[in-house]
N, C-alpha and C positions, 0 to 999 in steps of 0.2 A: 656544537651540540653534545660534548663531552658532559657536559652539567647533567649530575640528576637533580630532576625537579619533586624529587622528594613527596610529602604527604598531600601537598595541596591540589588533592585532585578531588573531586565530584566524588558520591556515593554511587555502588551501584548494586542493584542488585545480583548480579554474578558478581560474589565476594572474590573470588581464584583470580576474576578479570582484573575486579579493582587491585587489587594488592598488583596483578602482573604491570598493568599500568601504571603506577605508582613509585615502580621500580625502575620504567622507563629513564634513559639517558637524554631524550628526546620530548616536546613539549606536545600536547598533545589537547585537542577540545576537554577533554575531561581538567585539566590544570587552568585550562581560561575561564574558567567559569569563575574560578572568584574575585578576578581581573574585573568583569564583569557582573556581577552582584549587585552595583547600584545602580536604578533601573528607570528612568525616565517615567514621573506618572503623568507629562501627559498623554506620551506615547501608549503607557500602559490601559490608560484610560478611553483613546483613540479620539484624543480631543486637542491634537495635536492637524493643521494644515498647512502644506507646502506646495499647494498647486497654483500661486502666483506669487509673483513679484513684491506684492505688499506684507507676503508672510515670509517663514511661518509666524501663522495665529494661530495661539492656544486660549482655548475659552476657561477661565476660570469665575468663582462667582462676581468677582469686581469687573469682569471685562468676558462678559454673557454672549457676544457676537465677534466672528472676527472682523474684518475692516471693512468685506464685503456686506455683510449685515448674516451671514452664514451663522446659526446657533450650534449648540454641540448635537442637536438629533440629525444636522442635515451635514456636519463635517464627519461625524462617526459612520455613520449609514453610509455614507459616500466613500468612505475609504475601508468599510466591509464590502460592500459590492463589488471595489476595485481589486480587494483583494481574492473574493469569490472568482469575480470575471478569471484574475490569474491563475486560481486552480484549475478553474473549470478549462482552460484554454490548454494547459499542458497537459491531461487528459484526453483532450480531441483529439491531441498531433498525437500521442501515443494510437488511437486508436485508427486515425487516420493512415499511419505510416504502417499499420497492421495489414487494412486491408488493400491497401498499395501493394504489398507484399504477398499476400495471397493472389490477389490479381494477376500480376506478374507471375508467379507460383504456377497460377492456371495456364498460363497465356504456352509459358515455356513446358508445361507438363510434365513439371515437378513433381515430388514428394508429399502427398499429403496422405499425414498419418495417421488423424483421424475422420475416418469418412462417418463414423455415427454421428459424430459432430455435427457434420455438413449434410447430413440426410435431416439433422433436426432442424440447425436454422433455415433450411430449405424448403420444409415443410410451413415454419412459421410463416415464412417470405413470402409463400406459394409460387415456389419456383416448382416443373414438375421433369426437368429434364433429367434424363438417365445418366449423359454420360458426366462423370467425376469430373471432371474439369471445365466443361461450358455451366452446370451446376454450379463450383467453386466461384466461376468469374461472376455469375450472376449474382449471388452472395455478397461479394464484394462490393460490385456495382451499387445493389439497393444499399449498399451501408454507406459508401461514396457520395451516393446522390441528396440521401438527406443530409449527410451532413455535410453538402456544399449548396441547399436550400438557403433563399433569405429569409429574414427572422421574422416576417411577416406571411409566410407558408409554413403550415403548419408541418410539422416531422411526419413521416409514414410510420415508421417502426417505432415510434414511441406505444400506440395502440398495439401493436402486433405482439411487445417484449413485454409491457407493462401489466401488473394487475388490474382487472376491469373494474374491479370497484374504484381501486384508487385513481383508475384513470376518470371514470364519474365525477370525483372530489375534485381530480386538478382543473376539470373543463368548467366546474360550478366554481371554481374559484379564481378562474381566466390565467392559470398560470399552463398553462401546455404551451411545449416549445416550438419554436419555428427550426430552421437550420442549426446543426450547436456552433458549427464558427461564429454565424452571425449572432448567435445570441452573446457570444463572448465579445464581438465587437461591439453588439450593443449594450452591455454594460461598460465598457472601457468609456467608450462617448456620453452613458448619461449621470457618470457620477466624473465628469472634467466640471472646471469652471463656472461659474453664475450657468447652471444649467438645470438639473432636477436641484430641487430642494424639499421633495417630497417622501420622508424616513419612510413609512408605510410602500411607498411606491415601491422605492429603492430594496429595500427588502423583497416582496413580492418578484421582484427581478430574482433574487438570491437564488429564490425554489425553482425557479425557472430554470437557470444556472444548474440549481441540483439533480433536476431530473434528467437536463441532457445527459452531465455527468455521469449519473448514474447508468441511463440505458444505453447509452455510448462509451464514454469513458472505461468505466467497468464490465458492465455486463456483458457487451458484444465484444467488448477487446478480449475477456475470457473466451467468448465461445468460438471468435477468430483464430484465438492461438490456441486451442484445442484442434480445431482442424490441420493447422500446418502441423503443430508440435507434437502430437497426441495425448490424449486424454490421459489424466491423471488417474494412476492406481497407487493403493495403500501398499504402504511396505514398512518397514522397520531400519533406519537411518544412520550414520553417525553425523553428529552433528557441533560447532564448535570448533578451536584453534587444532583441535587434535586430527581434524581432517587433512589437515597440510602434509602432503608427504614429499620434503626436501629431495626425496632421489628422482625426482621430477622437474620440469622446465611447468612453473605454476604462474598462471594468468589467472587476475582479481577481477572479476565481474561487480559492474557497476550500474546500477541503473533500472529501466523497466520493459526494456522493449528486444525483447527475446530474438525477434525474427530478425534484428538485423544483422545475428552473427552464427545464423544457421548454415550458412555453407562453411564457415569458417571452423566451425564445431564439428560436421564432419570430416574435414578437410584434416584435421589435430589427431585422427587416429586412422588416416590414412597410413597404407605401408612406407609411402614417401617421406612422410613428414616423421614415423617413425624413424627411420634412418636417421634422418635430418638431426634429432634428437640425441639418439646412441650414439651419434658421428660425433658430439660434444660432452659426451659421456650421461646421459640421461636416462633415463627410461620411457621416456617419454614427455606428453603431453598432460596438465592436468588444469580443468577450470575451477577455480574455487569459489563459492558461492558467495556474495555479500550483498547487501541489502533487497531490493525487492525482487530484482532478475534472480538473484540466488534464489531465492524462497521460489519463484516462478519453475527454475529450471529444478529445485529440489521436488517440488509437487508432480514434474513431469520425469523424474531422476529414474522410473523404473525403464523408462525408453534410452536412458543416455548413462551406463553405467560405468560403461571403459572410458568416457571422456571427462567425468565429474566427480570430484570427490568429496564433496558436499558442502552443505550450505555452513560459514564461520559464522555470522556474526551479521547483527545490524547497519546501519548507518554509522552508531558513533564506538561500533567495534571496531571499523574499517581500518584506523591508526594502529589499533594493537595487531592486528592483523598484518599490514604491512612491517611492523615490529619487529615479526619474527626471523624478518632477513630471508625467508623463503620464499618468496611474492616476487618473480622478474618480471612482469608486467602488467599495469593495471588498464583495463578495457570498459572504457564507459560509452556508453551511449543516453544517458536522460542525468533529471536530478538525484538526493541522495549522495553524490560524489563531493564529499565536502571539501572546500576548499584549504580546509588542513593538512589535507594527505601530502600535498605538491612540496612544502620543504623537507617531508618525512622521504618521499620519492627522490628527491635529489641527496639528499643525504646518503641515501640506500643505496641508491644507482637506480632505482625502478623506471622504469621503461612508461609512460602513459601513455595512452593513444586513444583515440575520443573520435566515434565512429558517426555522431551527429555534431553538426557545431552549434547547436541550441546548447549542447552542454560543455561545448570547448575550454580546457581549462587551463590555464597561464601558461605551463612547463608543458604544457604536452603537444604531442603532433597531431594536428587532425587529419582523416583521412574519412573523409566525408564518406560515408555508404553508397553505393551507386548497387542497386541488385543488376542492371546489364552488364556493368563489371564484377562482380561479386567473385567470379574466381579468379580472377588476375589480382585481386584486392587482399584476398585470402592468402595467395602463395606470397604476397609484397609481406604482407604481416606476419608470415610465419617465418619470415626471413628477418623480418626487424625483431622477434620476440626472439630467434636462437642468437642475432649479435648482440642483444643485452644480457642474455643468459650468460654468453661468454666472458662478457664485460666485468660483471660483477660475481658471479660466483667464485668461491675460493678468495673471493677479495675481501666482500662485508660478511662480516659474523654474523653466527643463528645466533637466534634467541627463543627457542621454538617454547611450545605451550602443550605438549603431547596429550596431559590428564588434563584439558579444559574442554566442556561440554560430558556429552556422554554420546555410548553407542545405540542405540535404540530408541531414535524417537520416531512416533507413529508420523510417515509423511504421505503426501498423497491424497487429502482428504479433499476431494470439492463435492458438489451434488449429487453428479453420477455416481461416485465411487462409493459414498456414504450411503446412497439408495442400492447402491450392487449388494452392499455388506449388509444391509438392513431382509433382504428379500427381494428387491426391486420394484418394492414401495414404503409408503412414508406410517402407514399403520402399525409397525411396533415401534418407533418413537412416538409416535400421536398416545400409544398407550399408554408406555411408559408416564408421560406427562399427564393427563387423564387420571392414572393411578397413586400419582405424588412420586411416583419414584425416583421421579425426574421434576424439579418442581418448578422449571422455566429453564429458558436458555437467554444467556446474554454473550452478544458480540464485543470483544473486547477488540480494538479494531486500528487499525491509522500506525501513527509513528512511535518513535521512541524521542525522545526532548532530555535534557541534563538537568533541569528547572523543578519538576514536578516530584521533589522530592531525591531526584538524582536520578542516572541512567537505567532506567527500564524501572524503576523503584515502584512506581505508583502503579504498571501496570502490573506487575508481578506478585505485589501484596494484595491488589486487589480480585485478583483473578483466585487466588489463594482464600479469601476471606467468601469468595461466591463458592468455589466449589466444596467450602465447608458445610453450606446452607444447603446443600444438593440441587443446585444451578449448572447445567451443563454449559460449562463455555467454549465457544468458537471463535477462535483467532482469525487475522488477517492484517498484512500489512510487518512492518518491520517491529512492533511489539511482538509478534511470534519470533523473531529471531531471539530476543531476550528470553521470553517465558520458555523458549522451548530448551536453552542452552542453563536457564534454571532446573530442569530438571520434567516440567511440569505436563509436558508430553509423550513422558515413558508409562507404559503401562503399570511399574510401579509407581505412579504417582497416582494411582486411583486410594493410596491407604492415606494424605491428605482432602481429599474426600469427605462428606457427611455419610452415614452410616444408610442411607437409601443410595446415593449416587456410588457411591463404594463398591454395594453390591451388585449394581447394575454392569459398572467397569472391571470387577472382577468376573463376572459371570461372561463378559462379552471378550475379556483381553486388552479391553481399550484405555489410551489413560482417561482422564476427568474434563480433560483441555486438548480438543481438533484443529489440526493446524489446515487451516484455506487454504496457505500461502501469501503470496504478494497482495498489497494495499489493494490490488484490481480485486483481488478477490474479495472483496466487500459484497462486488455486486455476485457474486456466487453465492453469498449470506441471504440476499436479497431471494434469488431463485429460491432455495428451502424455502424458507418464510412465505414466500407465494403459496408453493405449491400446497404448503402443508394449511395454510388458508384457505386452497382453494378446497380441499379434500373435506375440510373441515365447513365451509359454506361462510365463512366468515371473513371482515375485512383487517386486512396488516394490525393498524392498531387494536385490535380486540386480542392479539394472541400473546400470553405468556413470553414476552422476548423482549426485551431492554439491550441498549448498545450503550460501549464506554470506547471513548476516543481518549481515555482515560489523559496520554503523554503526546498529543498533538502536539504541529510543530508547526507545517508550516501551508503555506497557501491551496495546497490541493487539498490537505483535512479540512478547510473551510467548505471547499465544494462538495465532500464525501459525506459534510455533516448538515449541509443542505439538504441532501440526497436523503438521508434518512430523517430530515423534520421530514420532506417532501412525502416519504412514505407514512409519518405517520409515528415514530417510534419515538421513546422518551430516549435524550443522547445523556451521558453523561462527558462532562470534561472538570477535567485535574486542575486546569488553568482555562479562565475565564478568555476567549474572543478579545480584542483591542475595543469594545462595543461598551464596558462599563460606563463611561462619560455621556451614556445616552440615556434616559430614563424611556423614551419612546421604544428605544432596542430592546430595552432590558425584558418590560413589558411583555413586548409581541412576543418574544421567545420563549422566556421560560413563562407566562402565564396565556395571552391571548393565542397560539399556535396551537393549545390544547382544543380549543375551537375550529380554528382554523384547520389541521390537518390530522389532528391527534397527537401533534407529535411535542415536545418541551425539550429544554437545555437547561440540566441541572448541572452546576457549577459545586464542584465538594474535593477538596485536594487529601482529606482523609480517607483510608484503605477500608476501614471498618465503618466508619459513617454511610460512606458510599455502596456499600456493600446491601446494609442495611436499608438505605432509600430505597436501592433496586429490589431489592427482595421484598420491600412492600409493596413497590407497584406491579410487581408479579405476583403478588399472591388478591391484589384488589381485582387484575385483568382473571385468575384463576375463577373469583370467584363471580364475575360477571359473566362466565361463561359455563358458571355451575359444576366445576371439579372441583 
């Protein structure tokens, strides 16, 4: 791995990154992409089937069925569903292994640091007990129970979580869900084999799929992890390679599920483990933030200061990141942990260790999570991350990135904390908006991809080209790792701004673009959007708010973008679903869903086009609602 692989690597929007990547000695996702360039259209098309023996068939116009008499609306739909069901499923288990956690949390009468939290969904639950911990476990419980319901019971807390009008739509349109595992099982079973063949049906499953997502997956895995973690407040950041500080013993976070490494995270700035640290010449302990647990623990970073030293980098920064020779151990627990890092780790000497085995990966040790062990598991791991320290430090060379990112970027921003900042209610944005000042909000929202123009490209120019029109946008998911290491969430970035949104950001401090945090935090986009509906007497699609999944990637942004037809919203994506090969698909989503839920999927891989779409369909909901 002495070769440099020279220019052939991806675009990206952090130019500092590309160039540092580029320089790399080491091969990296950014260099495979043009390995990978010629691209399967029937795959692209999703008119490609391999679920028996006689295939794969792929339908083209001289061969319209596959051998089973399967057309392209019933193999496309069947292998979108398939792929929903898999988003929607890694979502459960994230939220599932949440309130497992808290439960247990309760049981042992733990730490919970946010009790506003827990006084709220307590309220929704109609739980009325006093004390903090038979409270907490009840919480749990009701989130447990429905989602171990069968798919033919209907969910409890979908009504409880959900907007009331929208929940009117979903029960006039028979899609309200039953249990979310079961419903992920029963999409698995009804797009196998000579089974549905019904495109319409099989879709309609999809919103199904989204809504669990949505009020499980998202929504309540935020306000779970508000409870243990505590609630997110506004601060002012560093963020980017230059967070790394080499005189430290630095572990790489990986993944989504925060709580499985809470004893271990305080256990890292214990006086023991300090020792532990100095005894090998360090200073200590430091977590470094990557992909959506980073974004997750940077949104909650005012609670956890002496152990985190901030969020680097997305998903496909994660290689430059370990790059820098700084990084003695990478810590995953979910997806996002791409399977490129593991030659880069062995090369390095990096240490991995993978604390669920749903994401186990090749080189690495698993050490399954157990919370009854949790601190025997703790002190095991802070033993195996100081023998790697030892192993390789002074051995592999830095290659640090000090000036990459910036110091200041606005973090911390979910519901609560934006309603704290506002007054603690939603009536001067409502005005703002109202008065043009503010002339809609769009979600720029999901992953980061290599495809759509190059790494973060699409989402970064087009967030750039909204908040030129004075569209306030709100991030979420690992497109904030990019946009915000572009610059585009410092306060100075309010003077890229239109000349209304400008002065609004100048007057407030704020930049033009609010970081959520992690992908979960979609369904925190969702809460605003409620409430500010609810204030207003109106339903979701009537307001001023467009969402872009702009650089989607991979099977959970199916289910996310479920979630928001389900709500109602017009989505934009960069890159089209594997659904083109369907005329039925095409159809129902971007034209027939406008009836159906309110919501469309507009497909535009340009920055300024798509800019433009969106700004029209916010200024046509503007004016249906007479501002």
């Amino acid at each position: 791995m002495n070769q440099c692989y020279g220019c052939n690597t991806c675009k990206s929007a952090d130019k500092p990154l590309e160039n540092y990547i580029r320089s790399l000695p080491m091969e990296t996702s950014h260099h495979r992409v043009e390995g990978q360039s010629t691209k399967c259209g029937f795959g692209l098309q999703g008119v490609c089937c391999r679920l028996c023996s006689n295939g794969p068939c792929r339908i083209t116009p001289n061969a319209p069925r596959g051998i089973c008499g399967a057309n392209a609306d019933t193999i496309v739909t069947r292998n979108f569903l398939r792929a929903v069901a898999s988003g929607s499923g890694c979502y459960i288990h994230i939220v599932e292994n949440t309130a497992l956690n808290l439960k247990k949390t309760a049981q042992t009468k733990g730490e919970l640091k946010g009790l506003q939290s827990l006084d709220h969904l307590a309220e929704i639950f109609g739980i009325t007990d006093e004390d903090i911990y038979t409270k907490a476990e009840k919480v749990a419980d009701a989130v447990l129970e429905d989602l171990y319901k069968p798919e033919y019971v209907s969910a409890n807390l979908v009504e409880k979580i959900a907007y009331a009008p929208r929940v009117k739509r979903w029960k006039e349109l028979g899609i309200m869900p039953g249990g979310a595992k079961a419903e992920v099982f029963k999409g698995v079973v009804k797009c196998s084999t000579n089974l549905n063949s019904d495109p319409v049906d099989m879709l309609t499953d999809c919103l199904k799929l989204g809504i669990s997502t949505g009020v499980y997956g998202l929504t309540l895995t935020n306000l779970l992890n508000d409870v243990l973690l505590g609630q997110p407040e506004l601060r002012l950041a560093p963020v980017g390679l230059r967070v790394i500080d080499p005189d430290y013993i630095n572990i790489m976070i990986t993944g989504h599920q925060h709580t499985i490494f809470v004893d271990l995270q305080e256990r890292l700035i214990s006086d023991e483990a300090k020792a532990k640290a100095q005894a090998v010449g360090a200073k200590g302990f430091k977590l470094v933030g990557c992909t959506c647990v980073g974004q997750d623990l940077q949104l909650r970073g005012a609670h956890y200061t002496e152990v985190f030293d901030g969020h680097a980098g997305n998903n496909y920064t994660s290689e430059a990141i370990l790059a820098t020779g700084a990084i003695d151990v990478v810590l995953s627990e979910f997806n996002c942990t791409l399977p490129g890092i593991e030659p880069i780790c062995d090369e390095l000497k990096i240490k991995q260790i993978c604390l669920d085995d749903v994401a186990k990966k090749a080189n690495a040790e698993l050490m399954q999570f157990s919370f009854e062990n949790r601190e025997e598991q703790s002190e095991i791991i802070i033993d195996k991350i100081i023998a790697a320290y030892k192993e390789r430090r002074g051995v592999v060379p830095m290659n640090l990135f000090e000036d990459h990112g910036n110091d200041c970027t606005l973090t911390g921003v979910s519901e609560g904390s934006l309603k704290d900042f506002l007054g603690g209610k939603w009536t001067p944005l409502i005005e703002l908006i109202v008065s043009g000042e503010i002339k809609g909000i769009a979600g720029v929202v999901g992953c980061s991809n290599l495809t759509a123009g190059g790494h973060d490209v699409l989402s970064v120019e087009l967030t750039k080209e909204l908040i030129a029109k004075d569209i306030l946008v709100l991030t979420a998911g690992c497109s904030s790792g990019g946009i915000e290491n572009c610059g585009l969430m410092t306060p100075e970035a309010a003077k890229l701004a239109g000349p209304k949104l400008r002065a609004v950001c100048e007057k407030l401090n704020i930049p033009p673009v609010l970081n959520f945090g992690p992908c979960l935090a979609i369904g925190r986009l969702e809460i605003v959007a409620t409430e500010i509906a609810r204030e207003l007497g109106v339903d979701l699609p009537e307001l001023p708010l467009v969402l872009s999944a702009a650089q989607w990637l991979e099977e959970q942004a199916l289910a996310d973008g479920c979630f928001g037809l389900a709500l109602g919203l017009p989505l934009h994506l960069g890159l089209p679903p594997f659904i083109t090969g369907s005329k039925t698909a095409v159809k129902v989503m971007t034209e027939d869903m406008k009836e159906l839920t309110g919501g469309q999927v507009i497909i535009n891989g340009d920055a300024q086009e798509t800019a433009t779409i969106l700004e029209k369909i916010i200024e046509e909901k503007r004016n249906h609602l007479h501002i």
